[in-house]
TORDRENBA-308059 format. One record per residue (C-alpha): x, y, z. Coordinates in steps of 0.001 Angstrom, whole numbers, plus 500000, padded with zeros to 6 digits. Layout:
XYZ...
END
This chain:
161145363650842055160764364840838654164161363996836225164164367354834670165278369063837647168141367151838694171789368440839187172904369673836072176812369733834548176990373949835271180505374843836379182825377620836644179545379832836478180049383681836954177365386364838510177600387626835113176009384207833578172832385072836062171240387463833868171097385218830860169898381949833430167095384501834440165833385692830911165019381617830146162345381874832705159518383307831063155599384190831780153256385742833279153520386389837729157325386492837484157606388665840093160659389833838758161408392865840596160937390615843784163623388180842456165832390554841224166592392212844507167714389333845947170281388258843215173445389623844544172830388286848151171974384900846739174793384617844380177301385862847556175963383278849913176184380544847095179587381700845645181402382111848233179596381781851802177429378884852276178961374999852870176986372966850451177027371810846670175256369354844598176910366312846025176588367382849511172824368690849120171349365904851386174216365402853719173993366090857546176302368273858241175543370729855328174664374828855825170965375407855446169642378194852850166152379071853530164459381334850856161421383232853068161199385797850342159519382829848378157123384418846159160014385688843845162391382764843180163703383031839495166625384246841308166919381495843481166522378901840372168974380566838492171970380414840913170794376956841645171153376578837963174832377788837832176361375892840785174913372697839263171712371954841800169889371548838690169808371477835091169623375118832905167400373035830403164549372949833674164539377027833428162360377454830110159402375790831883159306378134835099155669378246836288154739375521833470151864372586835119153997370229834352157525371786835515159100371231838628160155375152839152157079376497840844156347380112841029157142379087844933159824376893845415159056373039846173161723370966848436160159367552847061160593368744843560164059371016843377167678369411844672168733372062847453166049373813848188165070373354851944161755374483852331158326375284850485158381378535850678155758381925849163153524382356852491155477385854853960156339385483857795157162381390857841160863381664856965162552382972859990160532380776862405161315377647860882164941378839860370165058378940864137163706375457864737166413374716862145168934375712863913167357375100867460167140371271865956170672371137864900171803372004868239169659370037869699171435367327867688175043368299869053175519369536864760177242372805866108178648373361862669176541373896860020175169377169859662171198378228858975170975381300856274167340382643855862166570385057853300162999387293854125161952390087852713161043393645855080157780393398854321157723390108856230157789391655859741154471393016859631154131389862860588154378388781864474155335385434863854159063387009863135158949389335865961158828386211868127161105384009866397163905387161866378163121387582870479163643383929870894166556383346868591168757386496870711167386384713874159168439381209873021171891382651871292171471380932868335174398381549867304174919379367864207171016381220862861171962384084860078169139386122858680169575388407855175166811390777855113166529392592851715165384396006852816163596398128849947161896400285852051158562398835852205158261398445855801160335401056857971159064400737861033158669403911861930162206405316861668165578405406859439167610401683860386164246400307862424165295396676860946168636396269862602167501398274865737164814395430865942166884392610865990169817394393868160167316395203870580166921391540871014170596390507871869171961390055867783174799390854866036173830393228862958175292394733859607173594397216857318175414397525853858174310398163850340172468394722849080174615395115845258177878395417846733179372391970846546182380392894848919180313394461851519177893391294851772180567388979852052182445390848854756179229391192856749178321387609855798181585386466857427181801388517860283182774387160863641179455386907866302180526384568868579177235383445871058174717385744869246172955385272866040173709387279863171171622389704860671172816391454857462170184393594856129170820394502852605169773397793851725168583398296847751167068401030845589163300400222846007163114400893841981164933397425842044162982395558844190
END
């Protein structure tokens, strides 16, 4: 693994600090609108959601974050970068040959990150053999979080991996879908519809409100799996 990406000393980071962590990733292919509409679901999850930090990064029984939406990940690096997963000094050399901070995130190269991710449609699949493995296990407890984008269900690979996630009720699987209105499937709310047709528990709220995440985030969905989508302006995204 390469040195310059491992766990850094950032603490007591704020969402504020983000912006700053973001601007040190330069370049062309940023994809910047792409990472910046998932900041504020990120950050939640990280902040104040997910079971998992620096020193517990490897252990068993740790929640899983799965980016999907892996094409835009100078989000991703930068919270990473604030909860201490790895080092600010790595940021500067984003998308550099030599630097471990790929313009798709590497699980052999970055602490935390769970899969290699940038190919749309292979997130929510393998976040249901995730959890489908844990339980197979008897690891009831730790919770899969997959983060996809809407464009992502134009392909069927998800379409399959939602029906079988609501048949199997895995109920420890959450999905965040950042919804920016590039795929609408044909009518106002056709993302939540989707999955509720197919036995899950659903929230729609505005992706920038921090409360509104965290309450849908946490809610209660006892033998179902759960989806949030996030709804931003597509300006932002």
């Amino acid at each position: 693994m390469t040195t310059n990406a491992t766990a850094g000393t950032a603490t007591g980071a704020r969402f504020e600090d983000l912006s700053a962590l973001m601007g040190l990733m330069t370049g062309d292919e940023k994809h910047g609108p792409a990472a910046t509409s998932t900041l504020d679901a990120i950050w939640v999850l990280y902040d104040r959601v997910l079971r998992v930090t620096p020193a517990s990064a490897e252990a068993q029984d740790r929640d899983r974050f799965l980016l999907s939406k892996g094409h835009g990940p100078m989000a991703y690096y930068a919270v990473l970068a604030a909860k201490g997963f790895i080092s600010p000094e790595v940021l500067p050399s984003f998308g550099g040959y030599d630097s471990p901070l790929g313009r798709h995130p590497d699980r052999t190269l970055v602490p935390g990150v769970e899969i290699a991710s940038g190919s749309l449609g292979h997130g929510l699949p393998l976040a249901v053999g995730t959890a489908l493995g844990l339980r197979a296990q008897g690891l009831t407890d730790p919770a899969v979080w997959v983060l996809v984008g809407d464009g992502e269900f134009d392909e069927g690979s998800n379409a399959e991996a939602v029906a079988f996630a609501g048949a199997y009720g895995l109920d420890r699987l959450h999905v965040v879908v950042i919804d920016n209105s590039s795929a609408t499937h044909g009518w106002q709310g056709g993302i939540a519809q989707r999955f509720a047709s197919e036995g899950w528990s659903t929230a729609t709220v505005d992706g920038r409100d921090h409360e509104a995440l965290h309450r849908a985030f946490t809610a209660e969905h006892p033998g179902r799996p759960h989806v949030v989508v996030a709804r931003v302006e597509p300006r932002d995204s």
